[in-house]
C-alpha positions in Angstrom: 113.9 74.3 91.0 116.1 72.1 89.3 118.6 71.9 92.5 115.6 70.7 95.0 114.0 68.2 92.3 115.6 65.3 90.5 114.4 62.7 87.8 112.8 59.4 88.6 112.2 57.7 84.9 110.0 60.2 83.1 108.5 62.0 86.4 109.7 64.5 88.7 110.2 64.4 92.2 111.4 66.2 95.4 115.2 65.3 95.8 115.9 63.2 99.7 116.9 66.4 101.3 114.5 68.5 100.4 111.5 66.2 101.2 112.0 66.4 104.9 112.2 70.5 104.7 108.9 70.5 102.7 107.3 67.8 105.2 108.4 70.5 108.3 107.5 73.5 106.6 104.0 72.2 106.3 103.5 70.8 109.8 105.0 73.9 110.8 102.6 75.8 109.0 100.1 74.1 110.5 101.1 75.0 113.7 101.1 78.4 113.1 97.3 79.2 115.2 97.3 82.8 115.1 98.2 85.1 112.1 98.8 89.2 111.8 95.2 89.2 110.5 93.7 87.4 113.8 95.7 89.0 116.2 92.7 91.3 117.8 89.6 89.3 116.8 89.3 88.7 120.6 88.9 91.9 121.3 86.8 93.8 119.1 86.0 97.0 122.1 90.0 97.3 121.5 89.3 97.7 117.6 86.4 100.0 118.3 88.9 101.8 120.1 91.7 102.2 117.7 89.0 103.1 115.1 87.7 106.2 117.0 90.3 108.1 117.6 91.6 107.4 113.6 88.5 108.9 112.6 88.3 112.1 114.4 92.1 112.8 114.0 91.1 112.4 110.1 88.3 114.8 110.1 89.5 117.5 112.0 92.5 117.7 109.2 95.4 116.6 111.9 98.0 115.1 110.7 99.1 112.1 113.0 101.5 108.9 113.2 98.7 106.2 113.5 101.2 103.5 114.7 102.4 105.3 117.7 98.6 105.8 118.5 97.7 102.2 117.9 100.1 101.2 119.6 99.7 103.3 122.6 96.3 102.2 122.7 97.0 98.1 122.7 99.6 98.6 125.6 96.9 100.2 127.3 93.9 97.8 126.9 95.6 94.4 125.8 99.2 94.1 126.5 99.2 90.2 126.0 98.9 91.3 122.4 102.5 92.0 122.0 103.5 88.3 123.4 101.3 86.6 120.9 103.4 84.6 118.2 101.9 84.7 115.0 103.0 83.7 111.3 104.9 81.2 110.0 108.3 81.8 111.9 106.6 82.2 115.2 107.4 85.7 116.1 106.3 88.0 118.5 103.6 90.5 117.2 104.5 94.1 116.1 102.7 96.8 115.3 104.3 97.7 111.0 103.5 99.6 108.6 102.4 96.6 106.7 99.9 95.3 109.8 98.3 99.2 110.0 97.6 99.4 106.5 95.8 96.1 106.5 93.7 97.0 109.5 92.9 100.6 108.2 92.1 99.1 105.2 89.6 96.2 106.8 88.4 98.0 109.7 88.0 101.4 108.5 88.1 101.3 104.3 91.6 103.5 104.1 93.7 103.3 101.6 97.5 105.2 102.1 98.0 107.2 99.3 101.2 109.2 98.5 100.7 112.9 98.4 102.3 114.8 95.3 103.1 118.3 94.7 102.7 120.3 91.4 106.2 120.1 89.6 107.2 123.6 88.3 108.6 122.6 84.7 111.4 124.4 83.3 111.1 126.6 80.1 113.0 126.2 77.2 115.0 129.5 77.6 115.8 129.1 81.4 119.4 130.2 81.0 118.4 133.5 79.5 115.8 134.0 82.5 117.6 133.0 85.0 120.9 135.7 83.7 117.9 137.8 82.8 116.9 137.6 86.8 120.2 137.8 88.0 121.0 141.0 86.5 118.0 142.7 87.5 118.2 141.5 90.9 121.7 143.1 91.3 120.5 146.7 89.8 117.8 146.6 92.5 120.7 146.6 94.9 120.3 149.5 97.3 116.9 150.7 96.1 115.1 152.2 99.5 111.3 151.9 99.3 109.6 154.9 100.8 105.7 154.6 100.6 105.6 150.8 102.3 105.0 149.7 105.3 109.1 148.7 105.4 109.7 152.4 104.4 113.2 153.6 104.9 114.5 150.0 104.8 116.4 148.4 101.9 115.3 145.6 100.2 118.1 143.0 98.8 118.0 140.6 96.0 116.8 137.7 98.2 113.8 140.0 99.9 115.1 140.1 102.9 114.7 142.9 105.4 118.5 144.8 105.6 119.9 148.2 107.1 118.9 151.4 105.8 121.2 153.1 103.8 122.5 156.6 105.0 121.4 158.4 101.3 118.5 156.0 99.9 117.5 156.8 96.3 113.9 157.2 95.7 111.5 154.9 93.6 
C-alpha cells in the first residue's frame, strides 16, 4: 500500500501514477454492462431448460458432467451467449466450474459437496498381522477345494482362479 500512496502533510493520498490507474479501473468498471451472474437473464425458457434435465439426471442416481450438458444445451438454444463479454476484463463468456456452481446453487438450491470414503485405520500390531497373513497365505499354496462350485481348481494367495494341480490334497 505504501508503494501506490504517498504523504501530503499529515494525510494520505494516491501517488501521480497510480491515480490515473484507479480513475480507469473505475470507468472501466463501469463499463462492464453484463456480468457472469446476468449472462442468461434474457432467456429464462433456456434456464428452464438447463434445470430439467439436472433434475432428472439427479433423481434417477446418474452420475453426469453438468458442464458438458449445459453447455451443450446453450449452443443449442442461445449461441450469442458465448460472444457476450462480461466482467471486469471484458472476456468472452465460458461455461466454469465456478459459473455452474453459482447457477446450480441460484437456480436449483445445489450445493457440490465432496464425497468421502470410510478410511480403514491401521491397528497397532499391523506388522505382526500382516507376517501373520503372509505366512498363512503361502501354506494355503496348492490347497484344491473339492465341494465348491470351483471344485478341482486351485485357489492362490491372491484368490484368483489357477490350474488344477495333477495330485490335489483334500480339505
Amino acid at each position: 500500500m505504501t508503494r501506490y500512496t504517498e504523504e501530503r502533510g499529515l494525510t494520505l493520498a494516491w501517488n501521480d501514477k497510480a491515480l490515473p490507474k484507479i480513475q480507469a479501473g473505475r470507468t472501466y468498471l463501469a463499463l462492464a454492462k453484463v456480468s457472469y451472474k446476468g449472462v442468461l437473464t434474457n432467456h429464462l425458457d433456456v434456464k428452464d431448460k438447463i434445470i430439467t434435465p439436472l433434475k432428472t439426471l439427479r433423481n434417477a442416481g446418474v452420475p453426469f458432467n453438468s458442464s458438458t450438458l449445459v453447455i451443450a444445451i446453450l449452443r443449442l438454444n442461445c449461441p450469442d451467449v458465448f460472444t457476450l463479454r462480461v466482467g471486469c476484463k471484458q472476456t468472452p463468456f465460458s461455461v466454469s466450474s465456478q459459473w455452474i456452481r453459482q447457477f446450480v446453487a441460484e437456480g436449483i438450491e445445489w450445493l457440490f459437496r465432496v464425497g468421502y470414503t470410510v478410511a480403514h485405520k491401521l491397528p497397532d500390531n499391523w506388522e505382526e498381522e500382516a507376517l501373520a497373513r503372509c505366512i498363512r497365505e503361502s501354506r494355503q499354496r496348492g490347497v484344491t477345494l473339492q465341494h465348491s462350485p470351483v471344485a478341482g481348481h486351485q485357489l492362490g494367495p491372491d484368490r484368483c482362479l489357477l490350474y488344477s494341480c495333477r495330485q490335489p490334497t483334500h480339505i
